[in-house]
Phi, psi and omega in degrees: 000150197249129188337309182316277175322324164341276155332322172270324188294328164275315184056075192022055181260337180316292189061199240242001138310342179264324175318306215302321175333292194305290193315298210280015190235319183276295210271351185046136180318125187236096173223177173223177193269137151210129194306148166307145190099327202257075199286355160303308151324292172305342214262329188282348155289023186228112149322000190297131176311148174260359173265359176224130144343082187285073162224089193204013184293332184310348195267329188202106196263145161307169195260123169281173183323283176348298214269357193274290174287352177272332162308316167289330192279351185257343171276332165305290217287316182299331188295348217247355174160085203291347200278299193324283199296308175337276173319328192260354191226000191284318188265023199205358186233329200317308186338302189288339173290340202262339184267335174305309182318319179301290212293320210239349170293315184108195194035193199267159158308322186278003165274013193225103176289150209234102186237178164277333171200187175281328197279334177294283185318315179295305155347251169333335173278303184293320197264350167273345184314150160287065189262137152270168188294126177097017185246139201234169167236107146311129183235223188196136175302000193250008179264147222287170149336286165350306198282300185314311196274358182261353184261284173315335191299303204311302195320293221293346200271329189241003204033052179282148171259173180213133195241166181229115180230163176258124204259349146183158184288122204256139003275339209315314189272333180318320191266035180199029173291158159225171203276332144351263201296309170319307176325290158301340191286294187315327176278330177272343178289315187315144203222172179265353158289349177269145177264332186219129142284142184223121189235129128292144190263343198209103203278122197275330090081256185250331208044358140312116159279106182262148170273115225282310178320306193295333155297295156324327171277350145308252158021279196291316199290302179298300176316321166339319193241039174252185164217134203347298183297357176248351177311138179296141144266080184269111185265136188239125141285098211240035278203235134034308180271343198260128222054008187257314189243154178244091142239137191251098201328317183286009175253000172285314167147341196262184182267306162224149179224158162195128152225162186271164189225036168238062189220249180277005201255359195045047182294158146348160183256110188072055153218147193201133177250166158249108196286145143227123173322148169304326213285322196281336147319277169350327206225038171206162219246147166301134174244279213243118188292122194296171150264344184263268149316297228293345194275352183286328175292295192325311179295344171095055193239309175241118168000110160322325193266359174289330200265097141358151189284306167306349158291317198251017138267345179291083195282159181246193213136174173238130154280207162276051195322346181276322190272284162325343172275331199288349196308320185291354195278325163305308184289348187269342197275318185302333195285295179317284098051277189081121160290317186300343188292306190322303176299308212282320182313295188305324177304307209288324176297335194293295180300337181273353179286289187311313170285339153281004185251321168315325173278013178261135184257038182231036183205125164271097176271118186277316177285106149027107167274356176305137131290351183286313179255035175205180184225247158242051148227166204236081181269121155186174164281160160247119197314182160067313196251107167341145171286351177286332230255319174291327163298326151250011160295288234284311195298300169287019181234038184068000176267074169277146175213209205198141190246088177017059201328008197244173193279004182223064181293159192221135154291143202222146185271156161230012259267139182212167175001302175278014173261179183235207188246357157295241242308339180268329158308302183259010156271348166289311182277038177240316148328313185276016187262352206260029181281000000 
């Protein structure tokens, strides 16, 4: 069948009840059972080598079974005759990918853009916002590689300026920020020129979790007194919390969150999404010409205002389509899971981490021991030992971990879902041999 037909033939009407139809009848559900709890169990859903300690999966997760087999089955089926399944699935499952997204994120489906990754996703928010020249965006000195060159790219095309404050002092303050000071930093930063706030929720850094609700109610406390065209926009990067915390995004605060979800959330490998408020749609412009509705407008078969927003955001193009279809079977597994489990687990490894490196006295711990203000990374030093010269002590001692990407690196922990607490025991006395 030919897009056009497709297209004329349906009259968008599948959405995102006709996707769910397409799953569950041609591919069927690929979930498996696991007692609450049992993490043992989840850790046996993984290929992951047994010759190593992992705790470093956040940069990139191994594919657990679910998505490991849902991955195969839509690529056996594109080998075996890619125009068909292709034509039978285009104009119908992102819908459903996107409601999987809704059931474990919060908020609607039609509020949820389909990327490749999170740095694809920041892109795309900053270069579609609606900023004029002399209008700024605020950021923060603690935000990733991503934020910054996709904030700069912007500045330099329109000439919106983009200013930088520090939400606390690195390295001297981190481990004793409070949401106080952040809170305030943030209020005092604010101008009558920003048009955009741009937040990490989770500083990959630091292991800081800053807190985006008590930040938001800044915001909103400022917008009060704007008009409507002058309102603060607020964007988060949420990469680093997202599958980690049991929160629900459209209750946060922001405008926009975007992350990949091929990280703590065990996702495909180059997929990622985006929430966006009706407010922060509204106030943002199409980057990448969609495939789905938005190509229906073009043909003259629908209305623009007929399209969701997450549609005519969604860019299209052809992707890895095996990867992206397979994205609810992750989400369904967290779901599955218990988020509140998920969260309350990664802390208790997290806190046991922070409280053996705290107790070295040849070890500098950077990352918060509140859970309110940390997550699932781990930051600190070694007296003596370069943080490189520590990533390959571990590593020849069966342990990968990973060393901070930034001009002010830190060795840094991960501890997530597939470790217990022997591993994390023996990757603390092994920190503690290098004293």
């Amino acid at each position: 069948m030919l897009r056009r037909e497709f297209l004329g033939g349906t009259g968008l009407a599948l959405g995102a009840l006709g996707a769910t139809a397409v799953l569950s009848q041609e591919t069927g559900a690929n979930t498996v059972a696991i007692a609450p709890g049992d993490w043992k169990a989840l850790r046996d859903l993984f290929p992951l080598t047994r010759d190593y300690i992992q705790l470093s999966t956040f940069l990139l997760a191994s594919h657990p079974a679910p998505v490991a087999g849902a991955i195969e089955r839509h690529r056996r089926a594109l080998d075996e005759n890619p125009a068909d399944y292709w034509h039978e699935h285009f104009m119908t499952i992102d819908g459903e990918i996107s409601a999987a997204a809704a059931r474990y994120m919060g908020g609607r489906g039609d509020q949820i853009a389909l990327t490749d990754s999170t740095t694809m996703g920041l892109a795309m928010v900053y270069s579609g916002l609606k900023l004029k020249p002399g209008e700024e965006v605020l950021q923060t000195t603690h935000d990733h590689y991503s934020t910054d060159m996709s904030l700069a790219h912007r500045a330099e095309r329109t000439g919106a300026s983009v200013r930088r404050i520090p939400l606390y002092e690195d390295p001297e303050g981190i481990a004793d920020v409070k949401i106080e000071q952040v809170v305030d930093r943030l209020r005092a930063g604010i101008s009558e020129k920003t048009r955009v706030v741009a937040v990490t929720w989770v500083h990959s850094s630091t292991g800081v979790k800053l807190p985006i609700r008590a930040m938001a109610d800044v915001i909103a406390s400022v917008n009060e007194n704007r008009a409507e065209d002058k309102r603060v926009i607020f964007c988060v990067d949420g990469v680093h919390g997202f599958g980690v915390e049991d929160e629900d995004v459209s209750q946060l605060g922001c405008d926009f969150f975007v992350a990949g979800t091929h990280k703590w959330i065990f996702g495909p490998r180059g997929t990622g999404v985006i929430w966006g408020s009706d407010r922060g749609w509204a106030n943002s412009h199409p980057v990448i010409p969609g495939f789905g509705g938005s190509y229906g407008v073009w043909l003259g078969e629908v209305g623009g205002d007929k399209i969701p927003a997450g549609d005519h955001m969604t860019p299209g193009g052809f992707h890895s389509f095996e990867h992206r279809w397979a994205l609810p079977e992750a989400f369904e597994l967290h779901l599955q899971l218990g988020k509140a489990r998920v969260q309350s687990r990664i802390h208790q490894l997290n806190t046991q981490t922070k409280e053996g490196l705290a107790a070295m006295p040849h070890v500098t711990l950077y990352t918060p021991m509140s859970t309110e203000l940390s997550s699932g990374l781990v930051c600190f030093d070694v007296a003596g030992v370069p943080q490189v010269e520590v990533v390959k002590r571990m590593h020849e001692k069966g342990i990968i971990m990973s060393s901070t990407p930034y001009r002010q690196s830190y060795a840094r922990f991960a501890p997530s879902l597939i470790n217990n607490e022997q591993e994390i025991e023996r990757a603390l006395a092994e920190i503690r041999a290098m004293a």
